[in-house]
Backbone as numpy.savetxt, mean C-alpha at the origin, in Angstrom:
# Nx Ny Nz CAx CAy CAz Cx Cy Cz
3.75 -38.08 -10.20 2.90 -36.91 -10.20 3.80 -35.67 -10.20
3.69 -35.01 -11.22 3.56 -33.24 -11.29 3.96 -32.58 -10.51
4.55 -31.71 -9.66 4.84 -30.74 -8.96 4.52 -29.67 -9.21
3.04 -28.78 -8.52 2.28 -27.80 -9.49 2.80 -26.57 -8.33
3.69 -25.53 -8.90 3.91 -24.45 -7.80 2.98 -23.71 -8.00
2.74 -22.68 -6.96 1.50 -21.93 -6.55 1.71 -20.90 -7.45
0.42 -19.86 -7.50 0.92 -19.15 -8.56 0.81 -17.86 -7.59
1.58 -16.93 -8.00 2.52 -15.73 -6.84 2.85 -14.58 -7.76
1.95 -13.20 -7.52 2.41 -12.33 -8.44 1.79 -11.34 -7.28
2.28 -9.74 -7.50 2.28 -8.78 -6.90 1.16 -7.42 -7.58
1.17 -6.41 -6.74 0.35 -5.64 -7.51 1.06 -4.29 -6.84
1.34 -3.18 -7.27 2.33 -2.43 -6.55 1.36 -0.62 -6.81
1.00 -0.01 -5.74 0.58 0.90 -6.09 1.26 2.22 -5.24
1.45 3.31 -6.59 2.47 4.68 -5.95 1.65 5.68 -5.80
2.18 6.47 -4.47 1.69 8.07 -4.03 2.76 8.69 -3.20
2.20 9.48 -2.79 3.24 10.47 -2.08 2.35 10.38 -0.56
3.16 11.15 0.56 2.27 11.27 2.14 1.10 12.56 1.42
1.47 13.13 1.27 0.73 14.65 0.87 -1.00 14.20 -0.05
-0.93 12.87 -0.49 -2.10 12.82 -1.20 -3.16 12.40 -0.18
-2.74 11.54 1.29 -3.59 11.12 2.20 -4.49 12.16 2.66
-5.52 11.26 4.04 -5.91 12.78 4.47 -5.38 12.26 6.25
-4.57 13.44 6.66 -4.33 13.37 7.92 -5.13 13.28 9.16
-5.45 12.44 10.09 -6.01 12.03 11.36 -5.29 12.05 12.15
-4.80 13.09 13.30 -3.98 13.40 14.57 -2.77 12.84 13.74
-2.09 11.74 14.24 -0.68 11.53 13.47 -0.87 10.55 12.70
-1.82 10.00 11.95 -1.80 8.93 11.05 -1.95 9.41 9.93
-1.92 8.54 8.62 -2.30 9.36 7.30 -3.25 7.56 6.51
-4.43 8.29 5.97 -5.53 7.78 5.64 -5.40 7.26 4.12
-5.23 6.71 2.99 -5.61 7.01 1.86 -6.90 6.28 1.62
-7.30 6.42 0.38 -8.08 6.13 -0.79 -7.66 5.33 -1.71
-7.83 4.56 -2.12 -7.40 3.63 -3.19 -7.18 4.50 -4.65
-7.90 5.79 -4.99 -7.83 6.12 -5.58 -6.71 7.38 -5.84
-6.25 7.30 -4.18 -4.72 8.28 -3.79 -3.97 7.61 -4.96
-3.74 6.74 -5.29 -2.48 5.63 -5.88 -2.59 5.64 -7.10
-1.37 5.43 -8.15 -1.18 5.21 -9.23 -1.09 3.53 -9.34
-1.54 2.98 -9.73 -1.47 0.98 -10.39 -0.22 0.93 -11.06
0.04 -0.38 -10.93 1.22 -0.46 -11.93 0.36 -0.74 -13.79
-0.42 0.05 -14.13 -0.85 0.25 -15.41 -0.74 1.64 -15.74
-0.45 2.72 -14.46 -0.92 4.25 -14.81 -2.52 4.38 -14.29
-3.22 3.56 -13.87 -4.61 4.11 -13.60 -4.77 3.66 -12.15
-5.81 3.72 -11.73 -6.45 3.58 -10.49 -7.27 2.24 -10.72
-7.00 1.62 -8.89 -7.86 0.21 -9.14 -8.11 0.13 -7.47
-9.10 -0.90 -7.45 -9.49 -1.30 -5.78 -8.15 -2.33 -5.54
-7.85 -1.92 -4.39 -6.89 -2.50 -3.88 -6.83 -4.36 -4.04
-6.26 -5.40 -3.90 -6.53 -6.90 -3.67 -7.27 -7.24 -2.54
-8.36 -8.13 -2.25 -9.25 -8.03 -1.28 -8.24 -9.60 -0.82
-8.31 -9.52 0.48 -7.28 -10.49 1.50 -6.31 -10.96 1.07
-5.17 -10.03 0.68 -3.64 -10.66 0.25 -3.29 -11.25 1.16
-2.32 -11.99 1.02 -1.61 -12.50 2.09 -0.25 -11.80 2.58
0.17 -10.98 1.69 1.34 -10.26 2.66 1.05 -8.61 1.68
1.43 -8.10 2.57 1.37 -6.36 2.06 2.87 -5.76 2.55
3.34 -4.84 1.58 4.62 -4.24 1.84 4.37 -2.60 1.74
5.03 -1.84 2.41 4.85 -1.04 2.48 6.13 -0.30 2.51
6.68 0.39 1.85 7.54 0.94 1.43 7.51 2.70 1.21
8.19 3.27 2.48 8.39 4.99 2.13 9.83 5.26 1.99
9.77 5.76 1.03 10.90 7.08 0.78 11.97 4.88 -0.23
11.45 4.40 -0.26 12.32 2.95 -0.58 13.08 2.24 0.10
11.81 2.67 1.13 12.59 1.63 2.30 11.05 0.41 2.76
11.48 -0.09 3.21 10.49 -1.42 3.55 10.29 -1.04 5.01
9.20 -1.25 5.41 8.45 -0.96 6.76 7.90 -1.99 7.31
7.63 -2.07 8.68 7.46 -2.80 9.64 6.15 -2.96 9.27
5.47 -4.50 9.69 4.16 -4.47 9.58 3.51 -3.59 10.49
3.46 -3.25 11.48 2.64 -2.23 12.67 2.02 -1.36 12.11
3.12 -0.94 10.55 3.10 1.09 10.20 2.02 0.61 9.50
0.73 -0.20 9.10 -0.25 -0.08 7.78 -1.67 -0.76 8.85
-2.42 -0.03 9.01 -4.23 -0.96 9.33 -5.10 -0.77 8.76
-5.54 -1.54 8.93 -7.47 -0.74 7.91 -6.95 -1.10 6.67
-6.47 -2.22 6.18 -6.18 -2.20 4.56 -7.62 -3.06 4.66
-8.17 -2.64 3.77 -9.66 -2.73 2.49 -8.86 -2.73 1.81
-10.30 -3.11 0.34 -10.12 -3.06 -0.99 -9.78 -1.44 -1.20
-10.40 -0.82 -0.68 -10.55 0.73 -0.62 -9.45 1.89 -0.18
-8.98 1.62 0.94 -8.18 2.12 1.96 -7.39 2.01 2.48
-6.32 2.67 3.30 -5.50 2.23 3.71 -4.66 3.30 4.92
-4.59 2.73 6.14 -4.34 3.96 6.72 -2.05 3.46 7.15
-1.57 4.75 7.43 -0.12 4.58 8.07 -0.27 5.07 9.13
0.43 3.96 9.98 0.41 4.78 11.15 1.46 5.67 11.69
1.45 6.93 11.87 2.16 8.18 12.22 2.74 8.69 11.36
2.39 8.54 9.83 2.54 9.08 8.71 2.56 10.75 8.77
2.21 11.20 9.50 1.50 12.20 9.72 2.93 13.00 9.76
4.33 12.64 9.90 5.55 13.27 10.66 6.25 13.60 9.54
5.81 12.66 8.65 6.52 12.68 6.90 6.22 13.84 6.16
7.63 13.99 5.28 7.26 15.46 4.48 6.18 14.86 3.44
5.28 15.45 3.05 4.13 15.34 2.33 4.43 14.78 0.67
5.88 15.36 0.42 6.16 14.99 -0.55 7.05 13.45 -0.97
6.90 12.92 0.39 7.58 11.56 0.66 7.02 10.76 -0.51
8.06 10.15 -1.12 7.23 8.63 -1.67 6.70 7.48 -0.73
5.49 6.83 -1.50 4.99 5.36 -1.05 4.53 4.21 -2.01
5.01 3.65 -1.57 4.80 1.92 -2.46 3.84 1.19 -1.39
2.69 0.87 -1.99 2.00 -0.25 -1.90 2.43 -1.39 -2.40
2.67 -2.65 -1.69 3.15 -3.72 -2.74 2.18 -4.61 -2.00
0.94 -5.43 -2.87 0.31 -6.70 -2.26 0.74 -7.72 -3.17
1.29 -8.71 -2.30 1.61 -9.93 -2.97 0.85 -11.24 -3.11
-0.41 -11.26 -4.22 -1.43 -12.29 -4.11 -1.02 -13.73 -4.67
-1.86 -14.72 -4.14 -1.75 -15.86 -4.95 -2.89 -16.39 -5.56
């Protein structure tokens, strides 16, 4: 028998801190804050199994991301970042 590997691909979406909307020290987005890796806007992956989160190109602790929906997505204490910071969404589905 076959050896069938799983199938494993990513979905990566870009913004800056400045597009969120700020809550005391967290920062909120919209799914529609984000650029897709096509150039357009899309609902986020509904229950990935791992999410990356990446500012300025650095990789972040799981703690810094809650509330990920299809929709949303909040950082936590985002709020400290220059507005013009980069962010990478990366969900890695199977």
């Amino acid at each position: 028998m076959a050896i069938v590997k799983p199938f494993i691909a990513s979905r990566k979406f870009i913004s800056t801190i400045g597009a969120g909307t700020v809550a005391t020290n967290d920062v909120t987005f919209a799914n529609t804050d984000f650029t897709d890796d096509t150039g357009g806007t899309s609902t986020f992956p509904s229950s990935p199994p791992i999410v990356n989160l990446y500012v300025n190109g650095v990789l972040q602790t799981n703690d810094t991301l809650t509330g990920i929906s299809t929709t949303a997505v909040t950082i936590v204490g985002g709020a400290v970042l220059d507005p013009a910071t980069p962010i990478t969404l990366e969900f890695v589905i199977n």
